[in-house]
Phi, psi and omega in degrees: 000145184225160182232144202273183156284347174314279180324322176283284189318091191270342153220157199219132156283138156228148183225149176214167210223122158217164172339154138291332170288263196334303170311322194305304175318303160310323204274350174273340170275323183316303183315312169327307193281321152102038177235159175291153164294341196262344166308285193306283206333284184307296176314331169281321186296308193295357165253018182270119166310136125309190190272305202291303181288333161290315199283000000 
């Protein structure tokens, strides 16, 4: 049986380096939208398909 890292890990970081104008950007949709920045993250990481669910 095998167990992912998913199943261990209970929180995580991430750091990534984009423009100001982008950040800038996120955080006005975020606001538009009335979600946390790190809510669009997860929600977008969680509508991406796998390999297993596209074929």
């Amino acid at each position: 049986m095998y167990v992912y890292w998913v199943d261990i890990m209970k929180d995580c970081r991430i750091s990534l380096r984009v423009s100001a104008r982008r950040m800038q950007k996120f955080r006005e949709y975020a606001v538009e939208k009335d979600k946390t920045l790190t809510q669009l993250i997860e929600e977008y990481i969680d509508s991406l398909q796998t390999a297993k669910e596209i074929k």
